[in-house]
VEXZAKE-893208 format. One record per residue (C-alpha): x, y, z. Coordinates in steps of 0.5 Angstrom, whole numbers, padded with zeros to 4 digits, always signed. Example, Ala and Ser with C-alpha at 12.3 -4.5 7.8 and 13.67 -1.06 7.14 Angstrom:
# VEXZAKE-893208
+0025-0009+0016
+0027-0002+0014
//
This chain:
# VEXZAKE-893208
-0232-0073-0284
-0228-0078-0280
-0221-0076-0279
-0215-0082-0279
-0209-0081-0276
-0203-0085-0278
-0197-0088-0273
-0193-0083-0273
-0185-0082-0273
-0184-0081-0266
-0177-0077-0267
-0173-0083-0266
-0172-0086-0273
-0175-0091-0272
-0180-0095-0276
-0184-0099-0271
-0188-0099-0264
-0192-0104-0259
-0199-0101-0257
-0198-0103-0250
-0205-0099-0247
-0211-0095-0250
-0212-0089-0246
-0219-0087-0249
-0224-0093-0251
-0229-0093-0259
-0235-0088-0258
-0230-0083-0251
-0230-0076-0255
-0223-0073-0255
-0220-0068-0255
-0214-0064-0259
-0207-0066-0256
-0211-0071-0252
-0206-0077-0249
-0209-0083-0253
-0205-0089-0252
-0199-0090-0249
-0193-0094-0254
-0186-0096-0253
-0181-0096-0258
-0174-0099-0257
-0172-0093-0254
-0178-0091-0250
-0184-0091-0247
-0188-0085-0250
-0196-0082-0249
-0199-0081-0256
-0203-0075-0257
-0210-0075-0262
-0209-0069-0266
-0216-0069-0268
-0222-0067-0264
-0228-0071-0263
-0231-0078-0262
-0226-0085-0263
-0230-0089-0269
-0224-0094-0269
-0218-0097-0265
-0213-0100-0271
-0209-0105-0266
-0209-0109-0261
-0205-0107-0254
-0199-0112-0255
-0199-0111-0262
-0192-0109-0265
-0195-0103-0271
-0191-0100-0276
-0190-0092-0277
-0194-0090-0283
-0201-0095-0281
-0207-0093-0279
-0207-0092-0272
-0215-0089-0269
-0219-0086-0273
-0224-0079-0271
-0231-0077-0273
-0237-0075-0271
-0241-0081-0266
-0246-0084-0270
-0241-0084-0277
-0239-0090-0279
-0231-0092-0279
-0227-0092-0284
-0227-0100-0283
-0234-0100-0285
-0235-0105-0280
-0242-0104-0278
-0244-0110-0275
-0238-0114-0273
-0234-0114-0268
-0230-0109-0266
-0223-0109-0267
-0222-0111-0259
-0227-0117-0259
-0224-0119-0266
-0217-0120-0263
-0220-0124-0257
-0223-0129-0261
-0218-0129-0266
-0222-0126-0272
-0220-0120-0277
-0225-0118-0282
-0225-0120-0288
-0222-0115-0293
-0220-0116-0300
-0219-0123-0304
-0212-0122-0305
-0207-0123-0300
-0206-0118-0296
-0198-0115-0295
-0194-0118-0289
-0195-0111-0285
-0200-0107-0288
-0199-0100-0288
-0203-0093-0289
-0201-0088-0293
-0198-0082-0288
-0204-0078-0286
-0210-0082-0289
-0216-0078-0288
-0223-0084-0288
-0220-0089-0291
-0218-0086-0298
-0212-0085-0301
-0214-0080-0305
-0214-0074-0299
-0208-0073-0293
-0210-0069-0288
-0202-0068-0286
-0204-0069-0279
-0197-0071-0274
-0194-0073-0266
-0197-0066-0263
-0190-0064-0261
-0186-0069-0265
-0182-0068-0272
-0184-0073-0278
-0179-0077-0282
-0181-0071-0289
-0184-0078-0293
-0190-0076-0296
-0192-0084-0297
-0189-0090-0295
-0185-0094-0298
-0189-0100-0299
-0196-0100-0303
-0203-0103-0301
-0209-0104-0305
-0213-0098-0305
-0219-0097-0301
-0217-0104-0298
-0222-0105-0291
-0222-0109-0286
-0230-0108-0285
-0235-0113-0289
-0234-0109-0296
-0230-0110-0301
-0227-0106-0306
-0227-0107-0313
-0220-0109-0312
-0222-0114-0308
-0228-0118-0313
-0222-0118-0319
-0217-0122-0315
-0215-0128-0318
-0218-0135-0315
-0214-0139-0312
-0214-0147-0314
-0218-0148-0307
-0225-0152-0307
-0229-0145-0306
-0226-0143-0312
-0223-0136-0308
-0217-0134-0305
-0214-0136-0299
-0218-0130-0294
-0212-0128-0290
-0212-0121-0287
-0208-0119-0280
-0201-0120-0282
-0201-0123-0275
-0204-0129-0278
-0200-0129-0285
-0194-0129-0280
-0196-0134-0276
-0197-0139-0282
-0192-0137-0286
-0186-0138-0278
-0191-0145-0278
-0190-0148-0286
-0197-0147-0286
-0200-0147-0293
-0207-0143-0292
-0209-0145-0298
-0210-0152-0295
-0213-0148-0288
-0222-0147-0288
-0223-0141-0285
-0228-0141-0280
-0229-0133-0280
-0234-0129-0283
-0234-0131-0290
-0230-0135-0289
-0225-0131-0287
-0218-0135-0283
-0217-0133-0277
-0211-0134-0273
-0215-0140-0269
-0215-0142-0275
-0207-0143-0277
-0207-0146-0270
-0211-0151-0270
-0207-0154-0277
-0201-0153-0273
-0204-0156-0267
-0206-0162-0272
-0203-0169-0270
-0197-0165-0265
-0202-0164-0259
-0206-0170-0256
-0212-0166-0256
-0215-0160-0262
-0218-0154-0259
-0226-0155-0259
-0227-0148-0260
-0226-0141-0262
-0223-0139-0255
-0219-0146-0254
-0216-0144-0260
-0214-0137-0258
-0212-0139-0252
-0207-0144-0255
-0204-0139-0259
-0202-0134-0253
-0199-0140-0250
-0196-0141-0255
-0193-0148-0255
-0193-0148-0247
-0193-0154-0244
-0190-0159-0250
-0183-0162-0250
-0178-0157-0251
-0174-0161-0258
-0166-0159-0256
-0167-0161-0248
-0172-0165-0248
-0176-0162-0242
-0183-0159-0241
-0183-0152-0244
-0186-0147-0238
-0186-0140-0241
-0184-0137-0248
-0184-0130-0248
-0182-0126-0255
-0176-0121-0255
-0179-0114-0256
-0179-0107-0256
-0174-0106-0251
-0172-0111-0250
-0171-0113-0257
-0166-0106-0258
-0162-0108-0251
-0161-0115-0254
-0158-0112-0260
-0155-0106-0259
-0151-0111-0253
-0150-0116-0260
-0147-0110-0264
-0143-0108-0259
-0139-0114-0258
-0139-0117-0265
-0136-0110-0266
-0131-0107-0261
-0125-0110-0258
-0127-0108-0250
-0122-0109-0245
-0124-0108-0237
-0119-0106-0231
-0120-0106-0225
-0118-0103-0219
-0119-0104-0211
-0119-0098-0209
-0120-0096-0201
-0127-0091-0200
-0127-0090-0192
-0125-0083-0193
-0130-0082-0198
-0136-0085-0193
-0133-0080-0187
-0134-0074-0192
-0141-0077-0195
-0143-0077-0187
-0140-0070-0185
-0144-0067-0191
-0150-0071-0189
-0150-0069-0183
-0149-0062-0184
-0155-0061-0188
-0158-0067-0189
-0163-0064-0194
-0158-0063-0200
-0152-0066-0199
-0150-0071-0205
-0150-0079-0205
-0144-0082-0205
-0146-0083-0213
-0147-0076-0213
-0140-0076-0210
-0138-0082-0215
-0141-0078-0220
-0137-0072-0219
-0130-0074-0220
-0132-0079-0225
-0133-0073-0229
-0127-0070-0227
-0123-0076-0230
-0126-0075-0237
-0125-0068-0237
-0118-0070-0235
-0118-0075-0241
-0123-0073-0246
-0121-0078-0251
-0124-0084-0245
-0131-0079-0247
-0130-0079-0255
-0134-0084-0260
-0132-0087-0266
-0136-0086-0273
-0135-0087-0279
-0133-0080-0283
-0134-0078-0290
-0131-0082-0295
-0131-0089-0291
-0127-0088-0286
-0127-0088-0279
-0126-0082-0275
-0126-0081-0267
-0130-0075-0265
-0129-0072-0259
-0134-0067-0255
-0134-0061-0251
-0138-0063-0245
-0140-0070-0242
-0147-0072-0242
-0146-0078-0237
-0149-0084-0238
-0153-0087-0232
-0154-0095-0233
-0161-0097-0229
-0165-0103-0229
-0172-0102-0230
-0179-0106-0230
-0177-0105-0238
-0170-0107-0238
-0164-0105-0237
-0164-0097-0239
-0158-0092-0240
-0161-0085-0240
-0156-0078-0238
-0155-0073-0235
-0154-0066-0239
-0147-0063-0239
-0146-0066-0232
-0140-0063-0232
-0143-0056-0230
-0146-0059-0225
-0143-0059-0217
-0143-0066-0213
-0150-0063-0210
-0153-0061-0217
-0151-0068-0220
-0153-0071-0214
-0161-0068-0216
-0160-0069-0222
-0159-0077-0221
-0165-0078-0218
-0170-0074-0222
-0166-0078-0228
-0167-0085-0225
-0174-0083-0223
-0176-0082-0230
-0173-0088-0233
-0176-0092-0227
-0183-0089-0230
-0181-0090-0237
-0182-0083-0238
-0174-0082-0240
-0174-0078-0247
-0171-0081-0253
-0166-0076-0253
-0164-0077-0246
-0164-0085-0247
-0159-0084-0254
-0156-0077-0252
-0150-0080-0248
-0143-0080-0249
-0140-0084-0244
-0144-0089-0237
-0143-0090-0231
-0145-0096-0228
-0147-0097-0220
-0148-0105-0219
-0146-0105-0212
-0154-0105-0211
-0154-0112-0214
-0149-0115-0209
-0143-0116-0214
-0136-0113-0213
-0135-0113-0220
-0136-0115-0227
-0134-0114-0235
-0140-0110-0237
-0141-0109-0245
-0140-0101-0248
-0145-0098-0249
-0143-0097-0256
-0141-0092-0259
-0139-0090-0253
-0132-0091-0252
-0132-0093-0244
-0135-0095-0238
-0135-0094-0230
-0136-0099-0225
-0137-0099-0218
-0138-0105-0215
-0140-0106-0208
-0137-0103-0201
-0135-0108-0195
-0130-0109-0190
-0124-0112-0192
-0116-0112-0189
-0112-0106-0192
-0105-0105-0191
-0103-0098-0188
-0096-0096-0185
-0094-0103-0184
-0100-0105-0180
-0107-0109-0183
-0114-0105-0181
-0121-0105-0182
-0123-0101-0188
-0128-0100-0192
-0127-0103-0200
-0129-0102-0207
-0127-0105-0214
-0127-0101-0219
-0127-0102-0226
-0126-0099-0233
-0129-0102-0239
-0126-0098-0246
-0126-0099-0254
-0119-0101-0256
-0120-0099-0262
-0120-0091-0259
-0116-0092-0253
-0109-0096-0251
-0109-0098-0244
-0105-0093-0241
-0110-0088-0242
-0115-0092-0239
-0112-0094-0233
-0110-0087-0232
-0117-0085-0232
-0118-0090-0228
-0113-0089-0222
-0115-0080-0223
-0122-0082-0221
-0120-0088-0215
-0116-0083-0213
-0121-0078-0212
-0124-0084-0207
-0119-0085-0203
-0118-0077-0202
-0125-0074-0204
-0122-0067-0199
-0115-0066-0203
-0120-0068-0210
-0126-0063-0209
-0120-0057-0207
-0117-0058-0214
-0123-0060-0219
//
């Protein structure tokens, strides 16, 4: 018997992920635990491993697809078994995106974002296996909370379901075959009927060829003269027509998804939200660049970064002020409450090949300048990677943000909500400083705090901020009293 094996809740609350890669192909024998593909979420890229042994049948997605938590997801059985598509015959699942044809599978429209029973077993929705992430917590639902006809396939065979579906006032006397939720989408985002649109899949099934031909009609000088010119038409999507506001050639359009999507609103949510406010400070870090040197080169394999240092005393300054480390939430009965933590985890904003990503640092209070400096780089080095956890990415409780690197000396970053404040550091220059009387040449950074008002006053903040500025410019007299 085929064994198929759901989407599941990747521990993160979250109710979508895009399918970035497969990591085994249809007719590959796998093995239980087995890493199988890999999908990001809004939070982190993750490897999913098959709880099931034995020979993949069917791939239920495409690499780049956006999936739902709960929708079937690879299906497992015995080699010469046929899938719970029951797609003998037909193109597979990959060659089917790539010339824009899905299978046909009931008459009746299929819901915007079709989605499988939790823990589907051959199809059916009469038996579960139970089956979950190896190593993952699952949401406890039993049965997602929308419904799909039963049976329903995307392979050649209708169910009878299917055959008793209302037909649709259309000359073949049948209702418009529309199955991937991706070509409904499409449709629906154009305003295109698709009970006006022919379809040139098997049994007549519309394809996403299909809606882009009917939205290509009288707009662009040519139509698509095949299925692949079609195909291609739909992943540029728009390229290289007249950009309606500017009036300028559109280059490139590129949709907001996974990581991006979550920055883009979680930036959204924290400026609609929280009245930030930034300070800034200059602050002279020659000493500090004197001491990192003299650690350095006393042991050179162990002695802490000047972000390590940075790191340390940025520490410090929270314990000293623990509300600049508290949040905001809303408590029983509606209100709001400022919730203080004992330890900081700390927040370390990091700019990756997915975006801008903030995993922390553990109880980095209990850590040295040396421990915190290790620490730093094993942490970045995940992020970098895209192996960050989701519980490093959401564990944080206040950010420190090293945008020297990027040439700017300073900025007016947004929290990291519901983080209460942020760090900044900005780059290190020559710059003329007064001492004694007399102009030097010094080494010279700005700082700046970046805080939720609601939370904090700014004489708190800026007390935080001049306790850790002046552990720069003293880091001796600092690491003797901390």
């Amino acid at each position: 018997m085929s064994n198929t094996f759901n989407l599941p809740d990747l521990g993160e609350g979250l109710t979508e992920a895009d399918l970035v890669r497969w990591l085994v192909a249809e007719g590959d024998e796998v093995a239980v635990d087995q890493p199988i593909a890999e999908v990001e979420t809004a939070k982190a890229l993750v490897e999913v491993p098959c709880p099931f042994a034995g020979t993949v049948l069917t791939l239920h997605g495409c690499e780049g697809e956006t999936m739902d938590v709960g929708a079937p997801f690879i299906t497992v059985g015995t080699a010469g078994e046929p899938g719970s598509d029951e797609k003998a015959g037909a193109l597979s699942y990959r060659e089917e995106e790539r010339a824009g044809v899905m299978q046909p599978g009931a008459d009746q429209p299929a819901p915007d974002k079709a989605r499988g029973g939790d823990g589907d077993v051959d199809g059916s929705d009469e038996e579960a296996s139970g089956a979950v992430l190896i190593g993952y917590g699952t949401s406890g639902k039993t049965s997602t909370s929308r419904t799909r006809p039963s049976k329903r396939r995307r392979g050649g065979t209708r169910s009878a379901s299917s055959t008793a579906a209302p037909a649709a006032a259309s000359g073949s006397g049948r209702a418009p075959r529309v199955v991937s939720p991706i070509v409904r989408k499409l449709a629906r985002e154009n305003g295109v009927d698709v009970a006006t649109v022919t379809g040139t899949g098997p049994d007549g099934l519309i394809t996403r060829a299909d809606v882009t031909a009917a939205i290509s009609a009288g707009r662009t000088p040519q139509q698509p003269t095949s299925t692949q010119d079609a195909v291609t038409a739909a992943v540029v999507g728009g390229v290289g027509e007249d950009d309606a506001r500017s009036g300028l050639r559109v280059a490139a359009r590129t949709p907001i998804t996974g990581v991006r999507k979550a920055i883009a609103d979680q930036l959204s949510r924290s400026r609609r939200e929280v009245p930030e406010v930034t300070a800034w400070l200059d602050v002279d870090v020659t000493a500090l660049l004197e001491l990192r040197a003299a650690l350095k080169a006393k042991d050179p394999e162990t002695a802490p970064s000047l972000l390590g240092l940075i790191a340390r005393f940025t520490v410090a300054g929270l314990r000293k002020y623990p509300v600049m480390n508290a949040r905001i939430e809303t408590g029983a009965g509606g209100k709001e409450e400022i919730v203080e933590v004992e330890g900081v985890n700390l927040g370390l904003a990091v700019q990756t090949e997915r975006g801008l990503m903030v995993p922390s640092i553990e109880h980095a209070e209990r850590l040295s300048a040396a421990e915190l400096n290790a620490a730093i780089g094993e942490t970045v080095g995940r992020a970098r990677d895209g192996k960050a956890s989701p519980a490093e990415l959401m564990r944080g409780t206040f950010t420190l943000n090293n945008y020297g690197p990027l040439g700017t000396d300073g900025a007016t970053p947004i929290l990291n909500i519901p983080e209460v404040g942020m760090l900044g550091i900005g780059r290190i220059i020559d710059r003329p400083w007064v001492i004694d009387g007399e102009i030097q040449v010094r080494k010279v950074t700005e700082m700046t705090v970046t805080f939720d008002h609601r939370v904090t006053d700014g004489a708190t903040a800026s007390a935080f901020l001049t306790f850790v500025a002046g552990c720069l410019n003293d880091p001796q007299a600092a690491l003797a009293q901390i």
